[in-house]
Backbone and ligand atoms as CSV (ligand in chain L), in Angstrom:
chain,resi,resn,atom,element,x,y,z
A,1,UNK,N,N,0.829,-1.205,0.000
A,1,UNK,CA,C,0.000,0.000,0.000
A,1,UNK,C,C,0.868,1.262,0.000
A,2,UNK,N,N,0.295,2.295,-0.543
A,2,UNK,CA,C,1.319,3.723,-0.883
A,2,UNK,C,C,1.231,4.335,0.785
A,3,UNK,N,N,1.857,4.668,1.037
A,3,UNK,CA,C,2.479,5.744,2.041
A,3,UNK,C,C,2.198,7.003,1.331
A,4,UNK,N,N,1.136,8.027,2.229
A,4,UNK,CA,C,1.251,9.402,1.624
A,4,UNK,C,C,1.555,10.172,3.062
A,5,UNK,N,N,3.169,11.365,2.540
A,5,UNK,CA,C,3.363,11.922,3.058
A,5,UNK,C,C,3.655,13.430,2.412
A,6,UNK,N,N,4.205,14.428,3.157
A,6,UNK,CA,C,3.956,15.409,3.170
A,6,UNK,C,C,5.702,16.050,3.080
A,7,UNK,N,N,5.978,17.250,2.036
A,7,UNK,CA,C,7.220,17.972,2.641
A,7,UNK,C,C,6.802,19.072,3.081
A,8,UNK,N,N,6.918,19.474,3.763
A,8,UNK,CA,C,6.725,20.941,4.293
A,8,UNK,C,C,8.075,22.172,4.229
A,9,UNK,N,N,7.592,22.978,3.894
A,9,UNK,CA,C,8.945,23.509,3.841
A,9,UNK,C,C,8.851,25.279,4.196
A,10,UNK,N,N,9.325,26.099,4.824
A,10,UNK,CA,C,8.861,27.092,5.137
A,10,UNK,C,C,10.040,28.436,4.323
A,11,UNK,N,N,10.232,29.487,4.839
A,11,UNK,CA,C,10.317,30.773,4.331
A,11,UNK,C,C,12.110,30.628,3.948
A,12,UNK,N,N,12.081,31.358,2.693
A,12,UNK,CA,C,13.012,31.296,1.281
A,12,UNK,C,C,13.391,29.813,0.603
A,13,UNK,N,N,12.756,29.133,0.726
A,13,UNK,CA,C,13.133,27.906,0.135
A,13,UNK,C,C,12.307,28.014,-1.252
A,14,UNK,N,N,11.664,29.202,-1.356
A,14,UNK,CA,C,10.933,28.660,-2.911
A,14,UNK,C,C,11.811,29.655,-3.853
A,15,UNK,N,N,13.174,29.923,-2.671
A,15,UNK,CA,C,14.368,30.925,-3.713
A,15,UNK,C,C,15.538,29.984,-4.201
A,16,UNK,N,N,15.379,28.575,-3.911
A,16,UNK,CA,C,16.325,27.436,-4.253
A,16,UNK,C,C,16.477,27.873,-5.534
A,17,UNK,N,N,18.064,27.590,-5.955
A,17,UNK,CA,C,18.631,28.041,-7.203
A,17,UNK,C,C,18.586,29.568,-7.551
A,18,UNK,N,N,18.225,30.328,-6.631
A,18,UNK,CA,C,19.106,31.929,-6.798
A,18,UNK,C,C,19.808,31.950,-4.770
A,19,UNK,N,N,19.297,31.203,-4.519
A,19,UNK,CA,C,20.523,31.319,-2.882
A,19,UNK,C,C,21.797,30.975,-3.103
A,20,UNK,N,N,22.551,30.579,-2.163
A,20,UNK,CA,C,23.787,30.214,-2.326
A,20,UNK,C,C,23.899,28.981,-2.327
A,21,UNK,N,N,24.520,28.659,-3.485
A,21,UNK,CA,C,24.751,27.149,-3.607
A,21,UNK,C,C,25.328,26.572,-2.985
A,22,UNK,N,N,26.714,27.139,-2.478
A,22,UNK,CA,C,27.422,26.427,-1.440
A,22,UNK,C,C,26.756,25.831,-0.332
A,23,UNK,N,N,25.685,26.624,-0.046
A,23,UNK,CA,C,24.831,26.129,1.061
A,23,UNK,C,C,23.592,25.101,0.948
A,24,UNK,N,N,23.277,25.805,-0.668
A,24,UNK,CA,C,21.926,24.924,-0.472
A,24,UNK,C,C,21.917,24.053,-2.049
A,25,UNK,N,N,22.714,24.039,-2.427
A,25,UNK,CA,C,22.848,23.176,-3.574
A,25,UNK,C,C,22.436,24.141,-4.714
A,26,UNK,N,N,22.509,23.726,-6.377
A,26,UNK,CA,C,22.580,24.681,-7.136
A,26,UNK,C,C,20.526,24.327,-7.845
A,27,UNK,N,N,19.525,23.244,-7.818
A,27,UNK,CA,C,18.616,22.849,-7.690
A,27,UNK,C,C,17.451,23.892,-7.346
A,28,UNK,N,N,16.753,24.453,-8.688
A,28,UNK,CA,C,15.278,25.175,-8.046
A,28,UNK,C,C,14.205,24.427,-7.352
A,29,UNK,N,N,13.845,25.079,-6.433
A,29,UNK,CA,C,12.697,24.753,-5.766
A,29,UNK,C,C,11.698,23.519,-6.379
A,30,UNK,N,N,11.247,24.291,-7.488
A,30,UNK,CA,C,10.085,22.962,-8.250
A,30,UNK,C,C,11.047,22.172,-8.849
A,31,UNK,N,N,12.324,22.283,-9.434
A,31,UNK,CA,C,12.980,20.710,-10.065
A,31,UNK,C,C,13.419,19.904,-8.665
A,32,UNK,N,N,13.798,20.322,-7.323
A,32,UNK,CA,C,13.720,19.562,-6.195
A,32,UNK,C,C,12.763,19.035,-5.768
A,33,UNK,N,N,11.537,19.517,-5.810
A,33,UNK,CA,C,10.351,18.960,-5.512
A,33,UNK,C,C,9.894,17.837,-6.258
A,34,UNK,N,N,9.679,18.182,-7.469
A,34,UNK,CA,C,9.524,17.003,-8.776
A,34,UNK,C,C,10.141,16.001,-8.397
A,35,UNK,N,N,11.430,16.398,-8.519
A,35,UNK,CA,C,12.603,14.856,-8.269
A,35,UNK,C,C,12.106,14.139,-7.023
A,36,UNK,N,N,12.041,15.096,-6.254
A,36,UNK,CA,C,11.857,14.172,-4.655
A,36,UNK,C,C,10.350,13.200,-4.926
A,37,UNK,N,N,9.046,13.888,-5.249
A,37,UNK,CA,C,8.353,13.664,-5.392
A,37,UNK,C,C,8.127,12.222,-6.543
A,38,UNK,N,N,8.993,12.421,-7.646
A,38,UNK,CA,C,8.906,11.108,-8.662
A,38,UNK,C,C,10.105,10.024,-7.892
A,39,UNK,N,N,11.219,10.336,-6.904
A,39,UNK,CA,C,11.740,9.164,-6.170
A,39,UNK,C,C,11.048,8.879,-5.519
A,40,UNK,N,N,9.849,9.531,-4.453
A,40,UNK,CA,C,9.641,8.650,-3.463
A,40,UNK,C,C,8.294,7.630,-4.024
A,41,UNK,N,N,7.937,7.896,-5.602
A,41,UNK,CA,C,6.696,7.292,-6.193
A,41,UNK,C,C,7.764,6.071,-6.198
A,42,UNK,N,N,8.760,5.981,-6.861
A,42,UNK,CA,C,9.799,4.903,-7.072
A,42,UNK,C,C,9.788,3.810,-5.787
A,43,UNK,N,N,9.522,4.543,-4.308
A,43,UNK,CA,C,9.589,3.268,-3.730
A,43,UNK,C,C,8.159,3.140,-2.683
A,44,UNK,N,N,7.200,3.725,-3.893
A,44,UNK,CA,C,5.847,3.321,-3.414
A,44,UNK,C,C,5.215,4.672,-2.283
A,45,UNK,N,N,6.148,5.583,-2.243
A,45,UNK,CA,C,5.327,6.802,-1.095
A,45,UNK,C,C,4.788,8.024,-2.332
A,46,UNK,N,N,3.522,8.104,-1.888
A,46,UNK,CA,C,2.999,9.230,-2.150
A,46,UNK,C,C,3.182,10.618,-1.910
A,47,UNK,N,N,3.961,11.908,-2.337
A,47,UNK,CA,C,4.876,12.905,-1.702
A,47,UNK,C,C,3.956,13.847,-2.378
A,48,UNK,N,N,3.785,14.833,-1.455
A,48,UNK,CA,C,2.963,16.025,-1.634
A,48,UNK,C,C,4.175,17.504,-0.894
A,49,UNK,N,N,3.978,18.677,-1.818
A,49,UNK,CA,C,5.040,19.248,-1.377
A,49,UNK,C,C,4.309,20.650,-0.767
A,50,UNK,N,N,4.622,21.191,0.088
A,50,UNK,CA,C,4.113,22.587,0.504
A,50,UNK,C,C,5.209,23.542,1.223
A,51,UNK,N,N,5.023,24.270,0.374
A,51,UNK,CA,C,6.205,25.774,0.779
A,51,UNK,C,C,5.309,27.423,1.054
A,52,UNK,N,N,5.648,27.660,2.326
A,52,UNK,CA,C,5.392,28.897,2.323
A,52,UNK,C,C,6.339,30.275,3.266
A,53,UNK,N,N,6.342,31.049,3.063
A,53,UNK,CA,C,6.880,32.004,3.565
A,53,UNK,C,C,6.186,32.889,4.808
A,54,UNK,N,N,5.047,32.548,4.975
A,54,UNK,CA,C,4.735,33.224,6.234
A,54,UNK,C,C,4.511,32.394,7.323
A,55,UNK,N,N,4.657,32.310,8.577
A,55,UNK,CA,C,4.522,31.545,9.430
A,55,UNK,C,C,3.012,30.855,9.559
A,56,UNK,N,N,1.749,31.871,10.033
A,56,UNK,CA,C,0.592,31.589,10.093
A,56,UNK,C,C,0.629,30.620,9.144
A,57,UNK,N,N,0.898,30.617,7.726
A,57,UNK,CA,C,0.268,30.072,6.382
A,57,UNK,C,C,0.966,27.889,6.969
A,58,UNK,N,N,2.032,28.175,7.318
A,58,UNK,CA,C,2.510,27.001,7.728
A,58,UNK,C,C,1.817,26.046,8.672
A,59,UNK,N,N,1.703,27.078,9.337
A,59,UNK,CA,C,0.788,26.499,11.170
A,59,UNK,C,C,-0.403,25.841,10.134
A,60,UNK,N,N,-1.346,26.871,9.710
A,60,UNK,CA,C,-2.660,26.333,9.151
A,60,UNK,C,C,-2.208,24.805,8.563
A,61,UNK,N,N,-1.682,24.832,7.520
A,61,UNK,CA,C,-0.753,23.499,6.818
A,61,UNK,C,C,-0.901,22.229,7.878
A,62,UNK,N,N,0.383,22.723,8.649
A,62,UNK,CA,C,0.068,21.414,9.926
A,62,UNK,C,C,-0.899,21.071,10.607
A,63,UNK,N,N,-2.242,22.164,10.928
A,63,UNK,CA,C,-2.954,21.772,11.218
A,63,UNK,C,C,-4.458,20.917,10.701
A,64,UNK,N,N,-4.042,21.471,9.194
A,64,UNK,CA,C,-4.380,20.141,8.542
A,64,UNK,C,C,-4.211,18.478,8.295
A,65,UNK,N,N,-2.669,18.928,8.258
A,65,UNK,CA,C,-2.444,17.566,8.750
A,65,UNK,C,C,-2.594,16.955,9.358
A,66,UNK,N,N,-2.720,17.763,10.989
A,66,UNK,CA,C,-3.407,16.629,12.057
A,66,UNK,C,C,-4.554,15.883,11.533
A,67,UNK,N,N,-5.117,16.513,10.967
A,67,UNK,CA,C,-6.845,15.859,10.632
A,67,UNK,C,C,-6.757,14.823,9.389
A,68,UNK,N,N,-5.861,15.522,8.474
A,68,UNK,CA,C,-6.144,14.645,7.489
A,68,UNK,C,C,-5.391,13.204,7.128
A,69,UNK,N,N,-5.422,12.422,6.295
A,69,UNK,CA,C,-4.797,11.364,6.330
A,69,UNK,C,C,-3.285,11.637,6.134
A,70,UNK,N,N,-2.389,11.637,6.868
A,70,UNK,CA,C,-1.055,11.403,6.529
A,70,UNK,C,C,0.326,11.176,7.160
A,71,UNK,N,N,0.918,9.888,6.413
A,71,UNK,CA,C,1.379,9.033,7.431
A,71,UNK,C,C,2.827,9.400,8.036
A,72,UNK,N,N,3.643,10.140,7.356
A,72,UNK,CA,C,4.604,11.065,7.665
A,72,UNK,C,C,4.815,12.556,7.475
A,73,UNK,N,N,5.736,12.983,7.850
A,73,UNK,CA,C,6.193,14.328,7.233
A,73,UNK,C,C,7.891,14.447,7.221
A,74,UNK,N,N,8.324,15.312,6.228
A,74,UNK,CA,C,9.677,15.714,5.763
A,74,UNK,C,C,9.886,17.280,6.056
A,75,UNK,N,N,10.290,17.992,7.146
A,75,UNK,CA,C,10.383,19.186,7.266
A,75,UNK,C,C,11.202,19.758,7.268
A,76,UNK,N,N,11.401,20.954,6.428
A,76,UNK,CA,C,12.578,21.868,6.250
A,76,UNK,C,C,12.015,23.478,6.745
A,77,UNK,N,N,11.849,24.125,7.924
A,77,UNK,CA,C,11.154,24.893,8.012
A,77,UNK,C,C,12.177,26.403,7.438
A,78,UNK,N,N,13.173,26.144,7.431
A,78,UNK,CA,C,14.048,27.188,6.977
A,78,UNK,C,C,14.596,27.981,8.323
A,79,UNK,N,N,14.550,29.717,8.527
A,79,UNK,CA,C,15.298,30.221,9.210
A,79,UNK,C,C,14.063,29.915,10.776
A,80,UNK,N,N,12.533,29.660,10.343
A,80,UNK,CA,C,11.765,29.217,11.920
A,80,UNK,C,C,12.230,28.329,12.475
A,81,UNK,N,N,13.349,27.184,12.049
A,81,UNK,CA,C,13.609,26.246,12.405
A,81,UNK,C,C,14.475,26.580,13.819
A,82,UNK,N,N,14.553,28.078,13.729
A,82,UNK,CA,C,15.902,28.554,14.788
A,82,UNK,C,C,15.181,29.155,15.997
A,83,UNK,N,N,13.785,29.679,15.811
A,83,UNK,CA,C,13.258,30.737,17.422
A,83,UNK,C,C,11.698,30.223,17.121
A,84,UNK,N,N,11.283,29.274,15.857
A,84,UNK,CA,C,9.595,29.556,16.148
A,84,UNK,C,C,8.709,28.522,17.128
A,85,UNK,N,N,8.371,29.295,18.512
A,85,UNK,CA,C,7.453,28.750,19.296
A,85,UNK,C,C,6.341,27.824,18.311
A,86,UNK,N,N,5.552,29.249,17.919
A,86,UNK,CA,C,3.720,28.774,17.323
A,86,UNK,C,C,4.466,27.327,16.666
A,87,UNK,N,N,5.117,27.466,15.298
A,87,UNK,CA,C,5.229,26.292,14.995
A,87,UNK,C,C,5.688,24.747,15.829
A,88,UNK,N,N,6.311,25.146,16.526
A,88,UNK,CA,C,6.808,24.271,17.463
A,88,UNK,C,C,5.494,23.799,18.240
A,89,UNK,N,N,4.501,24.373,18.721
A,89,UNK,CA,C,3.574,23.976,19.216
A,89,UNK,C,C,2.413,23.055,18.065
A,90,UNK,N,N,2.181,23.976,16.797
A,90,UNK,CA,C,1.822,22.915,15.899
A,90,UNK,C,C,2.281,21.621,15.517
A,91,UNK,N,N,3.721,21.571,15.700
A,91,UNK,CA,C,4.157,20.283,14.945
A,91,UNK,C,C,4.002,19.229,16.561
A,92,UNK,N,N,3.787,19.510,17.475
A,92,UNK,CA,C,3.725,18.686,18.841
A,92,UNK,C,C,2.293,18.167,18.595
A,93,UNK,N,N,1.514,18.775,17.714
A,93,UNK,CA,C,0.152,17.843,17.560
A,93,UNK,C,C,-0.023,16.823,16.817
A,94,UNK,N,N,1.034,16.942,16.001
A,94,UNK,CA,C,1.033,15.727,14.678
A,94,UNK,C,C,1.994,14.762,15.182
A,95,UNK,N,N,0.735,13.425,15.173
A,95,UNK,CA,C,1.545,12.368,15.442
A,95,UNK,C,C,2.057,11.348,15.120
A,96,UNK,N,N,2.232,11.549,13.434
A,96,UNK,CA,C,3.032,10.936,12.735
A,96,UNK,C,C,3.913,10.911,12.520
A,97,UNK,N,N,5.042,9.987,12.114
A,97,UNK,CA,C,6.803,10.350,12.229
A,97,UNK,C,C,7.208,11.378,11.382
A,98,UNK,N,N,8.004,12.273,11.667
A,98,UNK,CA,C,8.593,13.025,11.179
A,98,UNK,C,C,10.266,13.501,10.781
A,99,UNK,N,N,10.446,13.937,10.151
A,99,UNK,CA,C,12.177,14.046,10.165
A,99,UNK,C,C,12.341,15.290,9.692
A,100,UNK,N,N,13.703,15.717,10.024
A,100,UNK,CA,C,13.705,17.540,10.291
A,100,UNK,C,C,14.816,17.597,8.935
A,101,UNK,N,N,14.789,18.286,7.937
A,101,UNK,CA,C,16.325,17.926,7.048
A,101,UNK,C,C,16.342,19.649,6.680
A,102,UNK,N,N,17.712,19.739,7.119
A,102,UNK,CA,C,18.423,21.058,6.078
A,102,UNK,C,C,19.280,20.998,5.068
A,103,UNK,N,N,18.983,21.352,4.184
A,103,UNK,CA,C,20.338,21.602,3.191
A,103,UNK,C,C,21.714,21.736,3.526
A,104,UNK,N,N,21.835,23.322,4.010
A,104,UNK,CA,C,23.349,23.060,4.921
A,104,UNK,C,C,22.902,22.421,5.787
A,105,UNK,N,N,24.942,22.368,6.349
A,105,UNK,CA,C,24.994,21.760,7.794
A,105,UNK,C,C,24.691,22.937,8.896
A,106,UNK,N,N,23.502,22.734,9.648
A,106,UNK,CA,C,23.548,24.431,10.265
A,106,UNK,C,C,24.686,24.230,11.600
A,107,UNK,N,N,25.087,23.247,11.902
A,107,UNK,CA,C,26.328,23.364,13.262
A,107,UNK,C,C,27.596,23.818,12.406
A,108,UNK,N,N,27.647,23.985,11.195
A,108,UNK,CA,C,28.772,24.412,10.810
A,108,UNK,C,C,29.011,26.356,10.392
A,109,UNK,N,N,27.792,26.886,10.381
A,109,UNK,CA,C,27.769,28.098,10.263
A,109,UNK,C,C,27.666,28.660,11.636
A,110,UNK,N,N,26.325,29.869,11.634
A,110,UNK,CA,C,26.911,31.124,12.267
A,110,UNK,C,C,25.743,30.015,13.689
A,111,UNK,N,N,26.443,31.009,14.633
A,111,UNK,CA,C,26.140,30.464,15.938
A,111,UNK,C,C,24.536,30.109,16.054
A,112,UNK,N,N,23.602,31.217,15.429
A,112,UNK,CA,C,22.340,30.994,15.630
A,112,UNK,C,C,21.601,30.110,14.669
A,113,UNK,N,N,22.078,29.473,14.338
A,113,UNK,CA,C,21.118,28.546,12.999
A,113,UNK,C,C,21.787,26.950,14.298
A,114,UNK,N,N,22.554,26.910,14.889
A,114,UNK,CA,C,23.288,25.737,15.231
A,114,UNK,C,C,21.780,25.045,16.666
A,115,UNK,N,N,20.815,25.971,16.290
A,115,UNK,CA,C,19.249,25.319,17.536
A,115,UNK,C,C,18.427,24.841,16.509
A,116,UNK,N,N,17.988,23.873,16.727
A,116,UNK,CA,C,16.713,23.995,16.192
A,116,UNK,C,C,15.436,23.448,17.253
A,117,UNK,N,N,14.790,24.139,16.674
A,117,UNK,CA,C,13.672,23.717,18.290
A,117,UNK,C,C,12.846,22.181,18.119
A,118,UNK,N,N,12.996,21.801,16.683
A,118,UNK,CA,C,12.219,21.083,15.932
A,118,UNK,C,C,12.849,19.678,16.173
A,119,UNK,N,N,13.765,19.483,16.446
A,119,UNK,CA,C,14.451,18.095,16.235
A,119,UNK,C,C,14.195,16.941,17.296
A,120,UNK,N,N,13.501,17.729,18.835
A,120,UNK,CA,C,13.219,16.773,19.529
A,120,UNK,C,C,12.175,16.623,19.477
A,121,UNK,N,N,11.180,16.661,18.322
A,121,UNK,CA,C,9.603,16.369,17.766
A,121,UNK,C,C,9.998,15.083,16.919
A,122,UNK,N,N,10.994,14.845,16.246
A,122,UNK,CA,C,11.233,14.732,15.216
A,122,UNK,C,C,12.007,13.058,15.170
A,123,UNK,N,N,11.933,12.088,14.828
A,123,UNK,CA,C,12.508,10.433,14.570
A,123,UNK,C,C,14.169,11.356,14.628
A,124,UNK,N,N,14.560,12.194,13.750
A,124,UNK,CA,C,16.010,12.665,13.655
A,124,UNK,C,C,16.036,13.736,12.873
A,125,UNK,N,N,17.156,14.355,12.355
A,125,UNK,CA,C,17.645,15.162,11.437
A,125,UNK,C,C,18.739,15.134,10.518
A,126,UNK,N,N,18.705,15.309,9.196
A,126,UNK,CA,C,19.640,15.332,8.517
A,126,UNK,C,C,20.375,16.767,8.243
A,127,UNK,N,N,21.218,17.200,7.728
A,127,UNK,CA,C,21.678,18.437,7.931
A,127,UNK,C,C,22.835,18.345,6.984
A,128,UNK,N,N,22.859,18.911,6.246
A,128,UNK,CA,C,24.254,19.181,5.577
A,128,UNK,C,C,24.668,18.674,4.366
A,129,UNK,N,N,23.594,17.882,3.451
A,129,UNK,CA,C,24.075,16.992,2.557
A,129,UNK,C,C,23.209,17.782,1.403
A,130,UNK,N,N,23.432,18.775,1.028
A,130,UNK,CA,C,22.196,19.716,0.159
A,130,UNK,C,C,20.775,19.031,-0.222
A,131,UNK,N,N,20.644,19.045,-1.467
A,131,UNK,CA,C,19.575,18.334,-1.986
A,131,UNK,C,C,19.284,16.694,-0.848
A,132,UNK,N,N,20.979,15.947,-1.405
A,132,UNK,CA,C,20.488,14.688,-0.612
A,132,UNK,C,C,19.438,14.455,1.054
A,133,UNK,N,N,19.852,15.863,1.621
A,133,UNK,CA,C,19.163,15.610,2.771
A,133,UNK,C,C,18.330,15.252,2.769
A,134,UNK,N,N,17.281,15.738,1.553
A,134,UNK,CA,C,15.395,15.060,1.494
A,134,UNK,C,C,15.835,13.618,1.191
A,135,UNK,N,N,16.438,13.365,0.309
A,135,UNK,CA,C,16.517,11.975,-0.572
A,135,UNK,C,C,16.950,10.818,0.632
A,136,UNK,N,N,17.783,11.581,1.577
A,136,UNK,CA,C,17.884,10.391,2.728
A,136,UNK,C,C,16.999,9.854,3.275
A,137,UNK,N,N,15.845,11.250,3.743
A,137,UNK,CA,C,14.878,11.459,5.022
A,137,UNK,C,C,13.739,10.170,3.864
A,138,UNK,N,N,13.515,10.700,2.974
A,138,UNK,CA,C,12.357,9.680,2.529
A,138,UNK,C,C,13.103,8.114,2.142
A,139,UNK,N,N,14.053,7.781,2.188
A,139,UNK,CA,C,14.458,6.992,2.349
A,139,UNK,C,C,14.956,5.872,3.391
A,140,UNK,N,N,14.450,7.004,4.299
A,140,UNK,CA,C,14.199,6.266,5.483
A,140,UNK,C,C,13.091,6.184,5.665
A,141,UNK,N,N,12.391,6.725,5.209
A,141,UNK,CA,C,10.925,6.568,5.952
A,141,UNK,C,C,10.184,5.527,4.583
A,142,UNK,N,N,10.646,5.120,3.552
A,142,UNK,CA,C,10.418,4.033,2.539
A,142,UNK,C,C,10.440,3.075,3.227
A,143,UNK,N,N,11.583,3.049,4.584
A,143,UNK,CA,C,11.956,1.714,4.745
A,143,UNK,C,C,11.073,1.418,5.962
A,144,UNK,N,N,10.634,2.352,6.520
A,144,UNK,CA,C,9.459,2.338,8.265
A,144,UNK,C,C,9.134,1.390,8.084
A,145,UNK,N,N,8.352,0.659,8.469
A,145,UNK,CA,C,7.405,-0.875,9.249
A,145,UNK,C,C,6.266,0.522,9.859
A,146,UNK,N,N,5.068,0.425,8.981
A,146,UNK,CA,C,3.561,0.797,9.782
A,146,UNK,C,C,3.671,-0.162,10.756
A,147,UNK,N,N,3.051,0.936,12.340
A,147,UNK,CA,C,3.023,0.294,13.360
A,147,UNK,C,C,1.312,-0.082,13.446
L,1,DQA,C1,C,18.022,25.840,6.059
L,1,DQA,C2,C,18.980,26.388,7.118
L,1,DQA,C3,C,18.389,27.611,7.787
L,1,DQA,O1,O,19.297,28.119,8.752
L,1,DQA,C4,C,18.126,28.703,6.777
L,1,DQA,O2,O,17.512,29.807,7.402
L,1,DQA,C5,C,17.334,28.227,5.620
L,1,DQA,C6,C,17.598,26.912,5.067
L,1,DQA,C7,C,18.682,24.708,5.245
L,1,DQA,O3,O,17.952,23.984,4.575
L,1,DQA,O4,O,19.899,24.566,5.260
L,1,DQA,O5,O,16.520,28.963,5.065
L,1,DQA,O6,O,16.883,25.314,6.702
């Protein structure tokens, strides 16, 4: 049976391929999405992608998710990943597995990206492997055992 999950992804990530590559790989937004989205059909998960830039617009997002059918999530919230409460309180309602992935490595830059509030919600985090970071996270979660 398909696995449908969710990427979530929050504020400047729909600037992939005019940011800095060094950091975030050289990959626009929708050809990352596509790709991720036609690998994880490859090993049977259903991938739905959502990006937004304002916080509220995110929260609403997750709180759909609580309700609606879906069996994971892939989150990249961007720079909220570093001070946002509200979200942090949304993602504590969803209780499906989740995994936290950044592009960069954020322990390797500037002091304040090195928190994230999100990771002890979260199965783990990937960090640092650009693009690959998604390609890991759903690759682990291809491999889950439904409990
Ligand atoms: C990011 C890291 C964050 O610190 C930054 O604000 C981003 C992207 C990453 O994927 O490496 O926007 O989440």
């Amino acid at each position: 049976m398909y696995k449908t999950g969710w990427i979530v992804n929050g504020p400047n990530l729909n600037m992939l391929g005019f940011r800095s590559k060094e950091h975030y790989g050289s990959e626009t937004y929708s050809q990352l999405m596509d790709s991720l989205i036609n690998y994880g059909k490859s090993l049977n998960l259903e991938l739905q992608a959502f990006q937004s830039n304002h916080e509220g617009e995110i929260i609403d997002k997750l709180h759909t998710l609580v309700k609606e059918k879906c069996d994971f999530i892939i989150l990249n919230m961007g720079a909220l990943s570093h001070y946002s409460i509200a979200i942090y309180d949304a993602l504590e309602m969803v209780k499906v597995p989740m995994i936290e992935v950044h592009l960069s490595n954020i322990y390797a830059r500037e002091e304040f990206r090195k928190t994230s509030l999100f990771t002890k919600l979260c199965l783990g985090q990937i960090t640092g492997f650009k693009e690959r970071s998604y390609y890991l996270a759903i690759d682990y979660l291809a491999q889950l055992e439904e409990k």
